[in-house]
Backbone as JSON, one array per atom type, in Angstrom:
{
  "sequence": "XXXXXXXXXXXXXXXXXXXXXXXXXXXXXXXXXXXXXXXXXXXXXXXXXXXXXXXXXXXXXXXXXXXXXXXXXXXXXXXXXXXXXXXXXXXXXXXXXXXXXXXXXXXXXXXXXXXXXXXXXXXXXXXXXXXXXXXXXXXXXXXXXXXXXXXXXXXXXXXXXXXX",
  "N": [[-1.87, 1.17, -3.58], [-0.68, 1.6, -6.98], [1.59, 2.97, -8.66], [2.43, 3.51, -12.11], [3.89, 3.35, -15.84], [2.95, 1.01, -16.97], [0.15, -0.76, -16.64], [0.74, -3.26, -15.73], [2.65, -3.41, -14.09], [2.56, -1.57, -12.3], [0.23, -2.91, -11.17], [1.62, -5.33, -10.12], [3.12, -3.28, -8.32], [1.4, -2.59, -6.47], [0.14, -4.76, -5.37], [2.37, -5.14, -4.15], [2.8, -3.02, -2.47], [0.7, -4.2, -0.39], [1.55, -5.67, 0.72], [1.43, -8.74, -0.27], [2.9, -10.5, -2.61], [4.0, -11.19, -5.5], [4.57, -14.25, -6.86], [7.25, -14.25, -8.28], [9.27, -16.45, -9.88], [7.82, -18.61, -10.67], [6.31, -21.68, -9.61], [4.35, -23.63, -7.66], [0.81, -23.87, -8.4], [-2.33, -23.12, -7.46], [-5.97, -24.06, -8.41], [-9.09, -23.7, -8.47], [-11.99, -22.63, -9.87], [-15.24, -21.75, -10.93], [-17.53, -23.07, -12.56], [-18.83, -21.33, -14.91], [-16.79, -19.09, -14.48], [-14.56, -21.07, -16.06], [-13.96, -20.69, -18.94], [-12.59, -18.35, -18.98], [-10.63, -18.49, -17.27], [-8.99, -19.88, -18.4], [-6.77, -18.92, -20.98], [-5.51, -16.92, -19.8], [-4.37, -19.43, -17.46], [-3.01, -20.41, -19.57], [-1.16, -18.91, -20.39], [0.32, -18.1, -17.31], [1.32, -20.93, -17.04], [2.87, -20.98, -19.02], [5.12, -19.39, -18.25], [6.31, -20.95, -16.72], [4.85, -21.93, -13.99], [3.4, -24.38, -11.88], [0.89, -26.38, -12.64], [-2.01, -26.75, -10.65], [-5.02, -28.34, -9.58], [-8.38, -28.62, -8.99], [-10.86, -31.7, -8.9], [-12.71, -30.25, -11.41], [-12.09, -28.13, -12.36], [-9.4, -28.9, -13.05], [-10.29, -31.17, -15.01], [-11.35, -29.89, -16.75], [-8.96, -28.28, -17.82], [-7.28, -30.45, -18.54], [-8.78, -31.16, -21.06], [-8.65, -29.51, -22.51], [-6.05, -29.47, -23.53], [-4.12, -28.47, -21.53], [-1.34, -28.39, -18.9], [-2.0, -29.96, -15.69], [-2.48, -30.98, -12.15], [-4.42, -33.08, -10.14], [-6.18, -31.96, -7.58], [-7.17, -32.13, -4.06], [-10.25, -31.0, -2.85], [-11.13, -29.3, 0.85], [-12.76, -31.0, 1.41], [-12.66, -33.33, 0.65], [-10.67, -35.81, 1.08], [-7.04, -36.19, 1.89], [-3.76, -35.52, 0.58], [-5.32, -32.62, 1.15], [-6.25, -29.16, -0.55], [-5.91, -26.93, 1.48], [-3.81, -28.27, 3.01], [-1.58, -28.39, 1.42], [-0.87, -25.5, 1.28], [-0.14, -25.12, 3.77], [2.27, -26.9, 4.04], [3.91, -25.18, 2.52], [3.94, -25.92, -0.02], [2.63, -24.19, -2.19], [2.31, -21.67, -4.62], [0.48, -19.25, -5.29], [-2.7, -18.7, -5.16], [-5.66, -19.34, -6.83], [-9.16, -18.99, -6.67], [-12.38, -19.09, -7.45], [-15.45, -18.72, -5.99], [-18.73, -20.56, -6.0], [-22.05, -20.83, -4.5], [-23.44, -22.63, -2.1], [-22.47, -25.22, -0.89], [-19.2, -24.11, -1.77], [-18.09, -22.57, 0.41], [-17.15, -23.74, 2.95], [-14.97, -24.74, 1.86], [-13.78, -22.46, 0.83], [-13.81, -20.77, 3.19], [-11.5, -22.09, 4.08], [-9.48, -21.85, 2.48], [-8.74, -19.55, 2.3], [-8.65, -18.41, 4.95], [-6.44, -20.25, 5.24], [-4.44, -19.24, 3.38], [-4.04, -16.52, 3.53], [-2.82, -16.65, 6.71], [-0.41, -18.13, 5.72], [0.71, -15.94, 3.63], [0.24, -16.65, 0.83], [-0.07, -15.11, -2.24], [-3.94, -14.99, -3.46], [-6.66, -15.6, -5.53], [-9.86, -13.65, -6.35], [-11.16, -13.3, -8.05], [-11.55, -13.6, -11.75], [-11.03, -11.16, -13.28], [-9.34, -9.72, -11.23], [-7.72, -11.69, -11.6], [-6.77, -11.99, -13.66], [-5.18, -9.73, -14.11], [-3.18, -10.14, -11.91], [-1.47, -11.87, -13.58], [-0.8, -10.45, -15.97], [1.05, -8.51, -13.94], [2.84, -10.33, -13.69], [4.13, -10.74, -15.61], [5.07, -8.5, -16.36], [6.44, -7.75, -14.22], [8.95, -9.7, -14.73], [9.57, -8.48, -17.14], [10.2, -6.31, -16.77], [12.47, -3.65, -15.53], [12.08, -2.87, -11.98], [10.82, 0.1, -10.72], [11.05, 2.95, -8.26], [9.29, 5.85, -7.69], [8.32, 8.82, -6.72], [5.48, 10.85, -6.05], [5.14, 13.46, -6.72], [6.95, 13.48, -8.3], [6.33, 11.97, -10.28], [4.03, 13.84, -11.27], [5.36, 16.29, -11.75], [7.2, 15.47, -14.4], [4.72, 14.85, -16.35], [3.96, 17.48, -15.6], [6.05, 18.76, -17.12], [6.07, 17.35, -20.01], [3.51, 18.21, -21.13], [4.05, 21.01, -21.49], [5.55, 20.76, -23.45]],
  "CA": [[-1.94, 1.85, -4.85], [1.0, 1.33, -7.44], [1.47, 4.12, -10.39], [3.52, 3.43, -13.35], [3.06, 3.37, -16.85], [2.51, -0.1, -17.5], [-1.08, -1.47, -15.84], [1.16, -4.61, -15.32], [3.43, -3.36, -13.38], [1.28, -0.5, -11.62], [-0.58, -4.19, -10.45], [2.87, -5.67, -8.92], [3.45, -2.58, -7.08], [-0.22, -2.29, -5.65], [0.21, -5.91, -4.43], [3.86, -5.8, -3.19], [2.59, -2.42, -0.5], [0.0, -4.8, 0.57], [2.25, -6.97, 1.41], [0.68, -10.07, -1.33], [4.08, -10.87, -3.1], [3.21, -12.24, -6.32], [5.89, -15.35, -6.91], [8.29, -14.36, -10.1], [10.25, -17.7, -10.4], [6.97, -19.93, -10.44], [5.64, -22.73, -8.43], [2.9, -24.49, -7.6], [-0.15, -22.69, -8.54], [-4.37, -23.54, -7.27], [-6.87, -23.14, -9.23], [-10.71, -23.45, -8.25], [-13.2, -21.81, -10.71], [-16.86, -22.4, -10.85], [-18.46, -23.19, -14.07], [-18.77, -19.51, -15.43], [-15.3, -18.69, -14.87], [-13.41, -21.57, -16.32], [-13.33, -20.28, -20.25], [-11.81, -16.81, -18.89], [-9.72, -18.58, -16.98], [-8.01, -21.03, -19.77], [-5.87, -18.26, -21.45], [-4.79, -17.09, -18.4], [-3.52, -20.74, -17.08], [-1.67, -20.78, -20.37], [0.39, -18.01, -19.79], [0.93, -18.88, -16.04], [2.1, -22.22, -17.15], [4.35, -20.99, -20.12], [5.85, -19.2, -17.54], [7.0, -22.07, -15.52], [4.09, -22.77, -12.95], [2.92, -25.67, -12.03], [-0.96, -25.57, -12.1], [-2.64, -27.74, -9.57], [-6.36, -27.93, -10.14], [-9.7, -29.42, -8.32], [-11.76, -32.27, -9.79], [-13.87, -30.05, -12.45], [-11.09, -27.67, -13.2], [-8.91, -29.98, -13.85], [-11.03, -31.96, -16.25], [-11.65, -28.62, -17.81], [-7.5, -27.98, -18.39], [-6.52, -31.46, -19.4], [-9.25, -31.49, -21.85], [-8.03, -28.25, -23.41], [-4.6, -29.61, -23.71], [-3.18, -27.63, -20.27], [-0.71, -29.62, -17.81], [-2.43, -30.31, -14.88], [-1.97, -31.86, -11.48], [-5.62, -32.89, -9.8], [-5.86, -31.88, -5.91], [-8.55, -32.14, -3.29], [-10.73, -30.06, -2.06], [-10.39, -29.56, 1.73], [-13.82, -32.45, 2.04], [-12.13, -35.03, -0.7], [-9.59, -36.14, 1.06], [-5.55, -35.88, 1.86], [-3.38, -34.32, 1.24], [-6.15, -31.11, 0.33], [-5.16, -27.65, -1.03], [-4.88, -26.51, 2.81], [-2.21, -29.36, 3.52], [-0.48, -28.11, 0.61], [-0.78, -24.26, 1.41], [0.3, -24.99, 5.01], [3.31, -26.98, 3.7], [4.61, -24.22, 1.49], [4.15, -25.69, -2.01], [1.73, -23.23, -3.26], [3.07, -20.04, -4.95], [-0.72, -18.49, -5.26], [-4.3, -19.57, -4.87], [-6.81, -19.01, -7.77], [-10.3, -19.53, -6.37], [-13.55, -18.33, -7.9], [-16.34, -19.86, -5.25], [-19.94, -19.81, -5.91], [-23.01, -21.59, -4.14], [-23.44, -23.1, -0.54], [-20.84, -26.05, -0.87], [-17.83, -23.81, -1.63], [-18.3, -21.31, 1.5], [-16.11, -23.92, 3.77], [-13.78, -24.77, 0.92], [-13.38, -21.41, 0.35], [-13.28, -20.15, 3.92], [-10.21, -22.48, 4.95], [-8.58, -22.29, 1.78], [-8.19, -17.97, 2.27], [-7.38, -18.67, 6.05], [-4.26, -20.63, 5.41], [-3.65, -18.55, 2.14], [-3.42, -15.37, 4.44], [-2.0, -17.23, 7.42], [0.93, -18.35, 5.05], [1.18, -15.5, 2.63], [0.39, -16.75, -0.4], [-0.77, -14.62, -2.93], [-5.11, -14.97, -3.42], [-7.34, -14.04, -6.12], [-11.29, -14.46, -6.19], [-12.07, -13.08, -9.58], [-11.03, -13.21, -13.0], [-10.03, -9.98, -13.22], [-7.67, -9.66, -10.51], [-6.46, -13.04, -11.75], [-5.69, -11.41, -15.23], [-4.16, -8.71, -13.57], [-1.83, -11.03, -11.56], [-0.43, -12.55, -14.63], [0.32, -9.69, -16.08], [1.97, -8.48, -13.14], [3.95, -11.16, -13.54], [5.0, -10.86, -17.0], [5.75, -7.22, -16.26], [8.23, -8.16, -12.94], [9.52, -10.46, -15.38], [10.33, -8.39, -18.17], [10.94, -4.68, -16.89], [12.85, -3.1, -14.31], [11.44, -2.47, -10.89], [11.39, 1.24, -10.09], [9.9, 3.33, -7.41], [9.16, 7.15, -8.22], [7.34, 9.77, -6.12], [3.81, 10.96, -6.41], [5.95, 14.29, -7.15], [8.15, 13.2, -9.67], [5.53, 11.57, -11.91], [3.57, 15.45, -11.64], [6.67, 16.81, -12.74], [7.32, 14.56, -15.57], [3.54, 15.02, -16.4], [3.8, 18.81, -16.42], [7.37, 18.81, -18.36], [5.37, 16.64, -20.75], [2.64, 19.18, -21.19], [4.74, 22.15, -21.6], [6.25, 20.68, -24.77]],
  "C": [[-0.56, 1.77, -5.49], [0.93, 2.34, -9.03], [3.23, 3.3, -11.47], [3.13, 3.33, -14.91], [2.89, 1.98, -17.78], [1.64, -0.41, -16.43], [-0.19, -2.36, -15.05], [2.05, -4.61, -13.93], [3.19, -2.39, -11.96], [0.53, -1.86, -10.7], [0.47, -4.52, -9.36], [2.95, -4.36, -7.46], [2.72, -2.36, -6.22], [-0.16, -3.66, -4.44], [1.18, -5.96, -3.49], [3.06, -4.69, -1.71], [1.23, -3.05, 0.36], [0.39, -5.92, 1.04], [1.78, -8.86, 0.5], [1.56, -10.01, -2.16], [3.72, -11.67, -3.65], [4.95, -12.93, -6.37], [6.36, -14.87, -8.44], [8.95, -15.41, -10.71], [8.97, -18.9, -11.02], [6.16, -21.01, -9.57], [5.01, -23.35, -8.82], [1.55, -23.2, -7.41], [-1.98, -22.98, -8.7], [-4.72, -23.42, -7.69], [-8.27, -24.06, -8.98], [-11.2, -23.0, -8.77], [-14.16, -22.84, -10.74], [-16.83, -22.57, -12.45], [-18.49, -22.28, -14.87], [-17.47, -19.25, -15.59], [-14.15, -20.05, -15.95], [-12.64, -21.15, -18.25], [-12.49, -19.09, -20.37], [-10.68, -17.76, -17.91], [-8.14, -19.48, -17.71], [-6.73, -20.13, -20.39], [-5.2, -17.59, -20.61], [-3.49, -17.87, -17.85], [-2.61, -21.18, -18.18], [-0.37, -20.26, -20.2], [1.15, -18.05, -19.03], [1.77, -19.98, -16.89], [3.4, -22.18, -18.33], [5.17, -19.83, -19.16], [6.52, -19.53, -16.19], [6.01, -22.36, -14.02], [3.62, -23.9, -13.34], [1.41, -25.9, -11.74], [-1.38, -27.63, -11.31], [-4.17, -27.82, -9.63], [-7.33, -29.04, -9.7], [-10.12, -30.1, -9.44], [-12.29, -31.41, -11.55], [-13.26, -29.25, -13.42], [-10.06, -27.87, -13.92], [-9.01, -31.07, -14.89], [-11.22, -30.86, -17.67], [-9.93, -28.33, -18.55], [-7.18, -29.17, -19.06], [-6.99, -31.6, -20.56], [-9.18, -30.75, -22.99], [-6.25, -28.24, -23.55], [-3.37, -28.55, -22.36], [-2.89, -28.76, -19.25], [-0.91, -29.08, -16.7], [-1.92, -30.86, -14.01], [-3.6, -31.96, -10.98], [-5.09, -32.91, -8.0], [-7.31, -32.05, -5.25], [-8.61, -31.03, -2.67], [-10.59, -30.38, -0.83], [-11.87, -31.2, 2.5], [-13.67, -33.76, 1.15], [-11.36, -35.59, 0.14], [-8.4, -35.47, 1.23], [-4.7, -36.64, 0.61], [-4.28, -33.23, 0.1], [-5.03, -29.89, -0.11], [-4.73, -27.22, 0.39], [-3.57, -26.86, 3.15], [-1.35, -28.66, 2.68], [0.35, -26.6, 0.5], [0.16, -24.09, 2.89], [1.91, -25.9, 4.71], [4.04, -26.28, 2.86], [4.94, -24.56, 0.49], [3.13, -24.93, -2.97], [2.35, -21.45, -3.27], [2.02, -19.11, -4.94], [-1.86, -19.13, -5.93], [-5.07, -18.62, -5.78], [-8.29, -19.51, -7.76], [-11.46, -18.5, -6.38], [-15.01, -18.9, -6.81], [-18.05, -19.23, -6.26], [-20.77, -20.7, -5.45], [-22.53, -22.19, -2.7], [-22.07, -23.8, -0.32], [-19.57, -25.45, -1.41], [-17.82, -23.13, -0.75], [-17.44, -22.23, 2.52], [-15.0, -24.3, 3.51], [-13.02, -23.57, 1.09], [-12.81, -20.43, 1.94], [-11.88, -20.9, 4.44], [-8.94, -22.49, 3.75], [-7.66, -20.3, 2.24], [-7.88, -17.94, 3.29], [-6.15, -19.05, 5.84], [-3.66, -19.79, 4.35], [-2.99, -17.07, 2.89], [-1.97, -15.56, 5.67], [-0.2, -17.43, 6.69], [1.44, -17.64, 4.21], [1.42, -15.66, 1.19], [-1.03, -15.91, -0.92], [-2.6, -15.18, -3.57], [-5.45, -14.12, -4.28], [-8.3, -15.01, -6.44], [-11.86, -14.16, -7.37], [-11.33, -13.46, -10.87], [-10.46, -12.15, -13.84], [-8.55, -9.63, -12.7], [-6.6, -10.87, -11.37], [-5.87, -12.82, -12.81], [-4.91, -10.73, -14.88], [-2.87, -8.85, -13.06], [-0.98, -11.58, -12.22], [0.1, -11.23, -15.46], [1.09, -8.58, -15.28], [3.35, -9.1, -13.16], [4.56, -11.26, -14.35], [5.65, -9.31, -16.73], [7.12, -6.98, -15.25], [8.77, -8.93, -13.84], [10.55, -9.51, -16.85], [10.75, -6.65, -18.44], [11.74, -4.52, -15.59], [12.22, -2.44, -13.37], [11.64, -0.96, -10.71], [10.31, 2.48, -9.53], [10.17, 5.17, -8.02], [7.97, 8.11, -7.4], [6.4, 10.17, -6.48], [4.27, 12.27, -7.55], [6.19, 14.13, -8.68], [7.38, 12.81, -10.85], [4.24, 12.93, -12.29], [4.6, 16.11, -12.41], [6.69, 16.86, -13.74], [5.89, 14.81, -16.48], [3.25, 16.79, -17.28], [5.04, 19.71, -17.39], [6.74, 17.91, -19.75], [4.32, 17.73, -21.62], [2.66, 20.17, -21.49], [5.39, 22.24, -22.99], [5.05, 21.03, -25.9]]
}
């Protein structure tokens, strides 16, 4: 749980005490969506990418970004071929994994991609929600100051607020 009075940043802090350390500098950054998700995920992958990731993106998603003017890299799934997203998760160039699954054939994609994503600590997100949430997380570590504050202190503040 992360309180503060920006959502964005209230998100960061929720993730950091679970230990899921979203990346602030950038990276390399997965992205898997089904069919359904990829128009929610487009404005999204802009933002990410105007804030210096590098988006990496399966066959369908990747056809879907280049064709909407977003810079792309295309990767394999883990039954296309080397080097897959695993290889790339287990070599430490992925900053966080964006994978929406749906239907039979993503269930062993999907289970080895969230093994090594755990295994290695990179940040994971299965919806469109969270995944909005994560970006602006990331704009919020980016553009406020970190600061922790007691359950207390924000009652306080709350009922000094209230009093006026």
């Amino acid at each position: 749980m992360g309180f503060d009075d920006s959502f964005g940043m209230a998100i960061a802090k929720a993730q950091e005490s679970s230990n899921n350390l979203l990346p602030v500098k950038g990276g390399a950054l997965i992205v898997t969506v089904n069919d359904r998700d990829k128009p929610t995920v487009t404005p999204i992958l802009r933002r990410l990418h105007d804030m210096g990731f590098e988006i990496r993106a399966t066959k369908g998603t990747y056809e879907h970004l280049t064709r909407l003017g977003i810079p792309a890299e295309r990767v394999y799934k883990v039954g296309e071929g080397r080097p897959h997203i695993v290889d790339q998760i287990v070599s430490g160039e992925v900053a966080m994994l964006i994978n929406t699954p749906m239907g039979k054939q993503s269930q062993y994609d999907d289970y080895a991609m969230r093994r090594a994503a755990i295994m290695h600590n990179v940040p994971y997100f299965t919806t469109m929600s969270a995944t909005s949430a994560a970006c602006d997380a990331l704009i919020a570590l980016r553009s406020r100051t970190y600061q922790v504050r007691t359950i207390q202190e924000r009652i306080a503040d709350a009922k000094a607020l209230a009093a006026r």
